[in-house]
C-alpha positions in Angstrom: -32.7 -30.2 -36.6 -29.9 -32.5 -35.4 -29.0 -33.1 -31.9 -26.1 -30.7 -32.3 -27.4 -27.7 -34.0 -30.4 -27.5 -31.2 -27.7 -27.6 -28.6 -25.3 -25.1 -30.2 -28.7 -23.0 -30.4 -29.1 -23.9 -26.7 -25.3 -22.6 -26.1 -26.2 -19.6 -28.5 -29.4 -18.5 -26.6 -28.9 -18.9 -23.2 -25.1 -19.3 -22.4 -23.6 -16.8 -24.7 -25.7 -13.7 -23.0 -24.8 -15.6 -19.4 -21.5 -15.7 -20.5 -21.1 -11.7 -21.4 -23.0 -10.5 -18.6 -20.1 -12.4 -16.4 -17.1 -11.0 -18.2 -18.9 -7.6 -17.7 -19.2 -8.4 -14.4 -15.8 -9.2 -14.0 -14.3 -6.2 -15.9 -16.0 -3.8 -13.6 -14.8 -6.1 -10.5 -11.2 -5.7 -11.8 -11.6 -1.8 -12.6 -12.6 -1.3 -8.8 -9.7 -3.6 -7.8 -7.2 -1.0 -9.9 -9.1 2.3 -8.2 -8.2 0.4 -4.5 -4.5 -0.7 -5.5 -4.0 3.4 -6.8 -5.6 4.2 -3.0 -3.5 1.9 -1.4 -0.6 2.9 -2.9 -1.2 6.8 -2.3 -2.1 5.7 1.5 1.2 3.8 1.6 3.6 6.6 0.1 1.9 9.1 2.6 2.7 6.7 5.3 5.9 6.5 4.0 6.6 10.3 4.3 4.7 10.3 7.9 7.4 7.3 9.2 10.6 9.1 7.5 9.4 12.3 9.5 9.4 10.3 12.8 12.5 8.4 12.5 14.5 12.0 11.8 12.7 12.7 14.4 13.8 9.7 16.6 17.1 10.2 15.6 17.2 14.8 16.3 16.2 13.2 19.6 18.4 10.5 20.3 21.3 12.4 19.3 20.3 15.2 21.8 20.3 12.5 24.9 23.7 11.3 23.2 25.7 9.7 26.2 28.9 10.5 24.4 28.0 14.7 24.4 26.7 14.5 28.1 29.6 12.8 28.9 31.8 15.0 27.2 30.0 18.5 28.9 30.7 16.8 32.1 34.2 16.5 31.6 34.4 19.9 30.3 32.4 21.1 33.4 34.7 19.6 35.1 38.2 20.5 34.0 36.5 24.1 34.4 35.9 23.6 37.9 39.4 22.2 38.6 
């Protein structure tokens, strides 16, 4: 046997198997990496929905403290009274 049919037997025997047990490796690595992006991206819709809620929220609010109406019910309160 020539010097490079014992090492492409050496590559054969021992790196090929190494070699597919790491690209299994990595293919199950990369198929828990897609199940977390899908998670995060459910968490980050719902968080979406959760900080549209609170900014209408924010805003039913600061509309109610509006300086413009308050100011506006004080005049009319006032023209009343006069």
């Amino acid at each position: 046997m020539g010097v490079v049919e014992e090492t492409r037997q050496v590559l054969q025997d021992f790196l090929a198997p190494e070699l597919r047990e790491i690209r299994g490796i990595l293919s199950a690595i990369d198929k828990r990496l897609d199940s977390q992006d899908k998670r995060l991206d459910t968490i980050e819709d719902a968080n979406r929905v959760r900080f549209e809620s609170i900014i209408q929220r924010l805003e039913t609010i600061q509309q109610s403290f509006s300086f413009d109406k308050r100011i506006s019910a004080i005049e009319a309160d006032k023209r009343q009274s006069v």
